[in-house]
C-alpha positions as a Markdown table, in Angstrom:
| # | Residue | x | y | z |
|---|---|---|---|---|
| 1 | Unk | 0.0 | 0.0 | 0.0 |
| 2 | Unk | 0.8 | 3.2 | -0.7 |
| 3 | Unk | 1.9 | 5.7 | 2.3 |
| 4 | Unk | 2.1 | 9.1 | 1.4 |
| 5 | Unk | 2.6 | 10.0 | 5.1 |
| 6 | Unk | 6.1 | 8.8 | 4.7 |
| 7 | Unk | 6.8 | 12.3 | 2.6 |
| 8 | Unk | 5.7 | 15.1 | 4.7 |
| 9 | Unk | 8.3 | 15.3 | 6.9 |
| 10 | Unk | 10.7 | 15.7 | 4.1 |
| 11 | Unk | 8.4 | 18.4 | 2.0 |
| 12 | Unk | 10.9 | 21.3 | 3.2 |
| 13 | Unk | 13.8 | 19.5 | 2.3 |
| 14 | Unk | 12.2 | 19.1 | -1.3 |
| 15 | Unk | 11.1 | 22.4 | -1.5 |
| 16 | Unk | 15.0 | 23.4 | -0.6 |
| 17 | Unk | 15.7 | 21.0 | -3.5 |
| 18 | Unk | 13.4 | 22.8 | -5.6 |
| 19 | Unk | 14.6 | 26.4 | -5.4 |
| 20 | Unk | 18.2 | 24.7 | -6.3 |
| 21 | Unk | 16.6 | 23.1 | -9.5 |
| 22 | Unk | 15.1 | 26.4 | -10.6 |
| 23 | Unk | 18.6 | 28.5 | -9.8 |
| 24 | Unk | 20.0 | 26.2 | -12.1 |
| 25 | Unk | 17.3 | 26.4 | -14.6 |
| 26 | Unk | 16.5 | 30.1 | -14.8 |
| 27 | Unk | 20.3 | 30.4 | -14.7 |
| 28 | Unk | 20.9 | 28.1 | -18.0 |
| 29 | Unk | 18.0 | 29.6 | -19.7 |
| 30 | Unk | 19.6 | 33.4 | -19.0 |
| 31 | Unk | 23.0 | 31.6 | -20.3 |
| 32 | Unk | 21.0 | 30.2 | -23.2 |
| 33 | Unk | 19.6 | 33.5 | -24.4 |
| 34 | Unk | 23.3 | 35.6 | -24.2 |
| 35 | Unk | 25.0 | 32.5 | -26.0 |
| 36 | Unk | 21.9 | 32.0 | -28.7 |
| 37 | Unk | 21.9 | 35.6 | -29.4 |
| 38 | Unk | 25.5 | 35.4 | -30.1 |
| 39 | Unk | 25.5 | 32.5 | -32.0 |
| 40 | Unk | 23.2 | 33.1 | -34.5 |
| 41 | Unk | 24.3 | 36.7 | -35.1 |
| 42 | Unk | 27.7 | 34.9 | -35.9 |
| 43 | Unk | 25.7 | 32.5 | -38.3 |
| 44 | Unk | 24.0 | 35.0 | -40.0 |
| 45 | Unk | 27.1 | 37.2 | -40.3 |
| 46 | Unk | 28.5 | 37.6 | -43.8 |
| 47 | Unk | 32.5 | 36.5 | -42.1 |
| 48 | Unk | 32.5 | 33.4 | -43.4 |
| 49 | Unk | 35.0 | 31.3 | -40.6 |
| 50 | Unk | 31.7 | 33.0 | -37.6 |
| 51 | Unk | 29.0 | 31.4 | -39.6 |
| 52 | Unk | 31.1 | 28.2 | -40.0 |
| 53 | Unk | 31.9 | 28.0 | -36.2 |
| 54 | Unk | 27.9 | 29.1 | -35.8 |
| 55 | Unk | 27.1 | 26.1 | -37.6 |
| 56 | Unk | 29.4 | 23.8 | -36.3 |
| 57 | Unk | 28.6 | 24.6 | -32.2 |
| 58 | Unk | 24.5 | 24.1 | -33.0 |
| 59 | Unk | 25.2 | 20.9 | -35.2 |
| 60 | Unk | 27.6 | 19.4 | -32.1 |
| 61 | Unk | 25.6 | 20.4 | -29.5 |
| 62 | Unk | 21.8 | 19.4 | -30.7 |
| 63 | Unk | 23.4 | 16.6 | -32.3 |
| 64 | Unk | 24.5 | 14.8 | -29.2 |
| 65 | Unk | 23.1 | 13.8 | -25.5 |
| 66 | Unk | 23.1 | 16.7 | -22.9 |
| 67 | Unk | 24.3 | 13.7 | -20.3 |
| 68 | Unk | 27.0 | 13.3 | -22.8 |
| 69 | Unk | 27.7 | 17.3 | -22.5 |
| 70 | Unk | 27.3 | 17.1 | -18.8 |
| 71 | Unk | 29.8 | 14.0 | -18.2 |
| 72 | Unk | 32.3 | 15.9 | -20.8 |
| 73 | Unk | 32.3 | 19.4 | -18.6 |
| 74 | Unk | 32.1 | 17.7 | -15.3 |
| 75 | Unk | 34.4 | 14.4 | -15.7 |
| 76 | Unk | 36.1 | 15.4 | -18.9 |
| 77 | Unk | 37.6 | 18.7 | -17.9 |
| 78 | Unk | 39.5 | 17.8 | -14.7 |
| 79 | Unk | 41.9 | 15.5 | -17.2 |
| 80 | Unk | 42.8 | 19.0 | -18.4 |
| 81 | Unk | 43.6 | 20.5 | -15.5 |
| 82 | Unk | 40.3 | 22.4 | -15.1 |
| 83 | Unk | 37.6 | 21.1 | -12.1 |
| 84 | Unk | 34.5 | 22.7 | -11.5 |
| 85 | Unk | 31.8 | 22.1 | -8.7 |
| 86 | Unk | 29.1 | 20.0 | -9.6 |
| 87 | Unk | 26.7 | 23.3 | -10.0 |
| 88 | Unk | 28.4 | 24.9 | -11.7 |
| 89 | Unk | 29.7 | 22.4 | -14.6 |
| 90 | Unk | 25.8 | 21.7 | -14.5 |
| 91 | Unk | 25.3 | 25.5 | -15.2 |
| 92 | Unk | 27.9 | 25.2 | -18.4 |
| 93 | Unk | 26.9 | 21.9 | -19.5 |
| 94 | Unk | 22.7 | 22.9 | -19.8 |
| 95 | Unk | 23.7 | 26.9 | -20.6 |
| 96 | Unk | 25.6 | 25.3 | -23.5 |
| 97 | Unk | 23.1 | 23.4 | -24.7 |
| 98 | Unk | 20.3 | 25.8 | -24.5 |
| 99 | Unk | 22.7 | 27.9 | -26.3 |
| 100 | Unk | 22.5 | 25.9 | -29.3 |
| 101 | Unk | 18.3 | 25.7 | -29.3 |
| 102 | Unk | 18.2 | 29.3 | -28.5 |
| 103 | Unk | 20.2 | 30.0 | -31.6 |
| 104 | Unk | 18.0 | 27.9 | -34.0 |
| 105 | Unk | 14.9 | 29.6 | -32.3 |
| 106 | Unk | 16.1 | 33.2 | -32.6 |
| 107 | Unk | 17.3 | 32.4 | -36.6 |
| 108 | Unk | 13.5 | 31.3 | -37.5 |
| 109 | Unk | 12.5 | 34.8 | -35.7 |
| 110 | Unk | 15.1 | 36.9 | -38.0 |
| 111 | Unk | 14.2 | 35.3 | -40.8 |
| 112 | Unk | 10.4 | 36.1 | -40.8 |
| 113 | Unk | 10.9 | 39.6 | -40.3 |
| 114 | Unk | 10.5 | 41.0 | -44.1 |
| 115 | Unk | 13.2 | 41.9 | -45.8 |
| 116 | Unk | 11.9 | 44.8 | -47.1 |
| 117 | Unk | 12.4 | 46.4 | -43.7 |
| 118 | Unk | 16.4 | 45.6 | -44.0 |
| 119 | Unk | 15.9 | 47.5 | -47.2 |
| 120 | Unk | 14.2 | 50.5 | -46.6 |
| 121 | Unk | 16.4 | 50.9 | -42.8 |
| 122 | Unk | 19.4 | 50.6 | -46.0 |
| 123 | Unk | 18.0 | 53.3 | -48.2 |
| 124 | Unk | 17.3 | 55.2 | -44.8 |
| 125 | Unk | 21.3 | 55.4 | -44.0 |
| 126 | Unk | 21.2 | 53.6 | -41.1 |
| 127 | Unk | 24.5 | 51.0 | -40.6 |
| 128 | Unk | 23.9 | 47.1 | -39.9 |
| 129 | Unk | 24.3 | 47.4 | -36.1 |
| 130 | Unk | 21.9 | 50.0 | -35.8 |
| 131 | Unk | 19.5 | 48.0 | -38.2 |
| 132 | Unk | 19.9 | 45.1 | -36.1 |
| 133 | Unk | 19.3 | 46.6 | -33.1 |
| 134 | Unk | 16.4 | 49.0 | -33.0 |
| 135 | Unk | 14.8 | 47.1 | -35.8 |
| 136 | Unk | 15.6 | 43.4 | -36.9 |
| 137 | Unk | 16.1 | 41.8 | -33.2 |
| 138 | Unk | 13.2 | 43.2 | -31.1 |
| 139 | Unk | 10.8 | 42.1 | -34.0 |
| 140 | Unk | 12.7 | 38.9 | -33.4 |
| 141 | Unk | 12.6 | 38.5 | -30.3 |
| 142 | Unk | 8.5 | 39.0 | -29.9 |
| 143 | Unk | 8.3 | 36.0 | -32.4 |
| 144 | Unk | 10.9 | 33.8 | -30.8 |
| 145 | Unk | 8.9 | 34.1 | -27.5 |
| 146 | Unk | 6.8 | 30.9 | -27.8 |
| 147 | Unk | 10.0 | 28.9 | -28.8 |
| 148 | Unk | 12.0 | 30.3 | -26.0 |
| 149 | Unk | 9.0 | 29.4 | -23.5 |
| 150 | Unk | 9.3 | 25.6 | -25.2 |
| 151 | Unk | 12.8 | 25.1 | -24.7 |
| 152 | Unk | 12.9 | 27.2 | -21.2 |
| 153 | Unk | 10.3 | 24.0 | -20.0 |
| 154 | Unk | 12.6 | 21.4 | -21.7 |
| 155 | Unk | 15.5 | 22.7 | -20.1 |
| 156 | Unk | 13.6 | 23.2 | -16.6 |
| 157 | Unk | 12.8 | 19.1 | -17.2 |
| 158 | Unk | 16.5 | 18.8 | -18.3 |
| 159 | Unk | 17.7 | 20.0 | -15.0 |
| 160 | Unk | 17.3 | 16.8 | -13.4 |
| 161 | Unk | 20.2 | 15.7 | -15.0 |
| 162 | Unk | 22.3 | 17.1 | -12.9 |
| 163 | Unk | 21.6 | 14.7 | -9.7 |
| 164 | Unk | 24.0 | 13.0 | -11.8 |
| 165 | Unk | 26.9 | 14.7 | -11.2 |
| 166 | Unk | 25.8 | 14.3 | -7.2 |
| 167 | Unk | 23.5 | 18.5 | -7.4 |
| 168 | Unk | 21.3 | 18.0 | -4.2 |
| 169 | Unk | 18.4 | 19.7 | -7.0 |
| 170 | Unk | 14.9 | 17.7 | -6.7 |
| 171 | Unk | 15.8 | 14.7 | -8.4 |
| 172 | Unk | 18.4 | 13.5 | -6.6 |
| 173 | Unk | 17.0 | 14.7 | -3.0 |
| 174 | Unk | 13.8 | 12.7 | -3.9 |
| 175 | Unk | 15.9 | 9.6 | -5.2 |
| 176 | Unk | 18.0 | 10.3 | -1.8 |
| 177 | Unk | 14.8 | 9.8 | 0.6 |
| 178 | Unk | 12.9 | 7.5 | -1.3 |
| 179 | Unk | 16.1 | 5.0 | -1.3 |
| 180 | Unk | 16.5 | 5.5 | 2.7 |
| 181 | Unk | 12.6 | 5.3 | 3.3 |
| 182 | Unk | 12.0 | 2.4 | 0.8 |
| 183 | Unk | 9.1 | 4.6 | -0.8 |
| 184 | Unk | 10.1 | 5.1 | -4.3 |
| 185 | Unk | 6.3 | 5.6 | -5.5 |
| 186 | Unk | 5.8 | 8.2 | -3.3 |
| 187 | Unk | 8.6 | 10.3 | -3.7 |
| 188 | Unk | 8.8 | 10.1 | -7.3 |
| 189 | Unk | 5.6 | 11.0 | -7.5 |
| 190 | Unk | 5.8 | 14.0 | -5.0 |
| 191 | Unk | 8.9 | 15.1 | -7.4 |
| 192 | Unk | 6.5 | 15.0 | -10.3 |
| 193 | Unk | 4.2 | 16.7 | -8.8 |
| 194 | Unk | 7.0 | 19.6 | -8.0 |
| 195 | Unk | 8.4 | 19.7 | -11.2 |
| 196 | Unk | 4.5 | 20.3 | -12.7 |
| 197 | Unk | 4.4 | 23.2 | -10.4 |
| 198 | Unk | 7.1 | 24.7 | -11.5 |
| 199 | Unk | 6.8 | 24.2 | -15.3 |
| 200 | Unk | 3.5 | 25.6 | -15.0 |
| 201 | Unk | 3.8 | 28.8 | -12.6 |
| 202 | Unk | 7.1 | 29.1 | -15.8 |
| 203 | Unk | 4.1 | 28.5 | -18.7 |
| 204 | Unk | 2.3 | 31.4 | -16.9 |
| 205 | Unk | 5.2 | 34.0 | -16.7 |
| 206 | Unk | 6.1 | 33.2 | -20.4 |
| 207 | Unk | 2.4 | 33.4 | -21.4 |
| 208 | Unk | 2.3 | 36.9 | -19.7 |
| 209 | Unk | 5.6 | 38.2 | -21.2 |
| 210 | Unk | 3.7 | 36.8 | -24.6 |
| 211 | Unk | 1.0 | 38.9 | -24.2 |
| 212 | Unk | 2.5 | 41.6 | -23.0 |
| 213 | Unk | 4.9 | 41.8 | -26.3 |
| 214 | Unk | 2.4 | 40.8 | -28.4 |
| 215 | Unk | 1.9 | 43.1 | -31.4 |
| 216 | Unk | -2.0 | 43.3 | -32.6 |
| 217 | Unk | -2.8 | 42.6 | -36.2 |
C-alpha cells in the first residue's frame, strides 16, 4: 500500500531542492539566451570562418546527449587540468546546450521579419548594427517568445540531469529519501508533482511576457 505519510516530513527538504533546480534552470535559460543571441548573429554574419563556427557549435551540440555534455564538462575537464563544482559544470553543461536551441529559435525569428524592412532601414542610412538593433532583433525577439517558452520548460525538465553529477536539485533529493525510506512511489511522485508546479507557474510567466509583447494585427 501506498503511504504518502512517509513524505511530509521531508516536504521542506524538497522544497529546498526545488529552489536549487530552478537556480539552475532560470540560470541556463539566462546563459541560453546571451549565448543563442551570439550565436546566431555569428551565423548570419557575412564573415565566413563565424558562420562556420555558428554552424558547427549548433550541429555538435543538438546533435549529441546533454548527459554526454554534462559528463564531458564535469568528468572530462579535470583530465585537463580544469575542475568545476558539480553546480556549476551543471550550469555550463545545460547553458551550452540551451545555447545551441536558443540559436535555432532566434534564426527562425530573424528570418520572418521582411526583408523589405532591412531594405528600406538601407535606403534610410542607417549601418547594420543599428538596423539590427532597433529594428531586426526586437521584432525577433516577440516571435521567438513561444519557442523560448518551449525550450525554457525542456531545459527546466532537463535539470534533473544534474543529480548526476551528485546537485542536491529535486531529483536527486527525492531519489536520496525515497532510497532511505524504501518509498520510491511516493517520492517520485511528490517530485512529479513539483516539477508540474514549476513548469507551470514558468508556462504562466512566459504566457504573460507573450502577451504583453504581443503586437496586434
Amino acid at each position: 500500500m501506498l503511504d504518502f505519510t512517509l513524505v511530509q516530513k521531508y516536504i521542506p527538504f524538497l522544497i529546498k531542492a526545488s529552489w536549487v533546480t530552478l537556480e539552475i534552470s532560470i540560470l541556463s535559460i539566462l546563459i541560453g539566451l546571451i549565448l543563442g543571441l551570439v550565436i546566431v548573429l555569428m551565423k548570419i554574419s557575412s564573415i565566413k570562418p563565424l558562420s562556420l563556427f555558428a554552424d558547427f557549435y549548433i550541429w555538435v551540440l543538438r546533435g549529441t546527449p546533454m548527459l554526454v555534455q554534462l559528463f564531458l564538462v564535469y568528468f572530462g575537464l579535470p583530465q585537463l587540468g580544469i575542475e568545476l563544482s558539480p553546480f556549476l559544470a551543471s550550469l555550463i553543461a545545460l547553458g551550452m546546450n540551451a545555447g545551441a536551441y536558443m540559436a535555432e529559435i532566434f534564426r527562425g525569428g530573424i528570418q520572418s521579419i521582411p526583408k523589405g524592412q532591412m531594405e528600406a532601414a538601407l535606403s534610410l542610412g542607417m549601418d547594420y548594427p543599428t538596423i539590427m538593433r532597433r529594428i531586426i532583433l526586437p521584432q525577433a525577439f516577440r516571435v521567438s517568445i513561444p519557442g523560448i517558452g518551449n525550450e525554457s520548460i525542456t531545459l527546466l525538465k532537463d535539470s534533473s540531469l544534474a543529480s548526476l553529477v551528485t546537485v542536491s536539485e529535486l531529483m536527486m533529493t527525492s531519489q536520496r529519501f525515497a532510497s532511505s525510506n524504501y518509498a520510491f512511489i511516493e517520492f517520485y511522485i511528490t517530485a512529479a508533482i513539483f516539477y508540474l508546479i514549476m513548469t507551470t507557474l514558468l508556462t504562466f510567466v512566459l504566457r504573460r511576457i507573450e502577451s504583453k509583447l504581443a503586437v496586434a494585427d
